[in-house]
N, C-alpha and C positions, 0 to 999 in steps of 0.2 A: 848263839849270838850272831855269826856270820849269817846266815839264812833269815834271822830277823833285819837287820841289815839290806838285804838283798831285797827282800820284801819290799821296805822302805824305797830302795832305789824306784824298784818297779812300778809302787804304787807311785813317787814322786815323776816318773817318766809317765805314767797315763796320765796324771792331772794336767801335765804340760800340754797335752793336746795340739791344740794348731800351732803352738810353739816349735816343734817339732818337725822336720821338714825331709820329703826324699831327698836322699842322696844316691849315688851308684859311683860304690869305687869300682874302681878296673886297673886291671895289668897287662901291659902291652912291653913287656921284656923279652929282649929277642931267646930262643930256645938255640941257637946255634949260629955257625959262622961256615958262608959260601968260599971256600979260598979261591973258585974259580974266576966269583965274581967281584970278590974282596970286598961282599956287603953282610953285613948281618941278618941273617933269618928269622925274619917273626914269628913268633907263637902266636896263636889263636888266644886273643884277648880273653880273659877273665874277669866278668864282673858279679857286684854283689849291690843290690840294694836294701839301703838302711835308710832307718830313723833316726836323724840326729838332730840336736838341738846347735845350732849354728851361729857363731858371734863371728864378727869381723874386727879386726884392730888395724889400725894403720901403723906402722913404725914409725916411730918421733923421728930418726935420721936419716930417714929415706921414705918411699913414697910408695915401699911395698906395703900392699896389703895381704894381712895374713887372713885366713878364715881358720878356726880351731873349730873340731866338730867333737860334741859330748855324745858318747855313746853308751848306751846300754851296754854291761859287757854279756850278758847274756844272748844278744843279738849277734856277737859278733863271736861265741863260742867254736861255732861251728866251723869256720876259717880258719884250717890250718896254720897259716902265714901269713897275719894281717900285713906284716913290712914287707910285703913281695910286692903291693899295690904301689902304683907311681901317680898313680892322677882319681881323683874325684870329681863329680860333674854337682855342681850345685846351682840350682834355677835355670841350668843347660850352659852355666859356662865351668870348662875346662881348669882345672887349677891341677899344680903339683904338688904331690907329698913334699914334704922339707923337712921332716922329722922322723922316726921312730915314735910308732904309737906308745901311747902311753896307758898301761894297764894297772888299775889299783886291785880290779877281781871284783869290784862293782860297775866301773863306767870305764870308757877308754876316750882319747882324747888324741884327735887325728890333726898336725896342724899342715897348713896348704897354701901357699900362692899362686895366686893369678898366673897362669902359663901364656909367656909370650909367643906369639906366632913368628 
């Protein structure tokens, strides 16, 4: 049953088509800390790009906008640590994770705001 299932996801994620849009998350968490210069040491950013199906919501009591990304979870198997990601690029702008991805074992659901400069 689950594999039939999964099927379904699969086949309902191709039908989507141009619905569907690149994404590339990345991780840019520091790997350590300099006490000489009492700054934090970057890591060599990690990214991934994906296929996701992309909605925007405004919050009623503020004026954040979230982006929630649908993902294939099979696309995103391979990734060790999807919660290690801090930022997502969607249309080339910059937004933040703000959640813990959410996995059902068929789709994952990434949510994101707008990152101020």
């Amino acid at each position: 049953m689950r594999s039939m299932v999964k099927g379904y996801v699969a086949k309902a994620f191709n039908m989507i088509g141009d619905l569907a849009e690149n994404v590339v998350l990345s991780s840019s968490s520091a790997s350590g800390f300099n006490y000489s210069t009492g700054e934090a040491v970057a890591s060599t950013p990690i990214t991934h790009n994906l296929k996701a199906v992309v909605e925007f919501v405004k919050k009623k009591d503020s004026n954040t906008l979230i982006a929630k990304l649908l993902v294939m979870a099979k696309e995103v198997e391979l990734i060790s640590d999807l919660d290690a990601f801090d930022k997502v690029t969607i249309r080339g702008i910059v937004y933040r994770v703000i959640a813990p991805s959410l996995n059902d074992g068929y789709t994952v659901t990434i949510s994101a705001t707008k990152e101020t400069v």
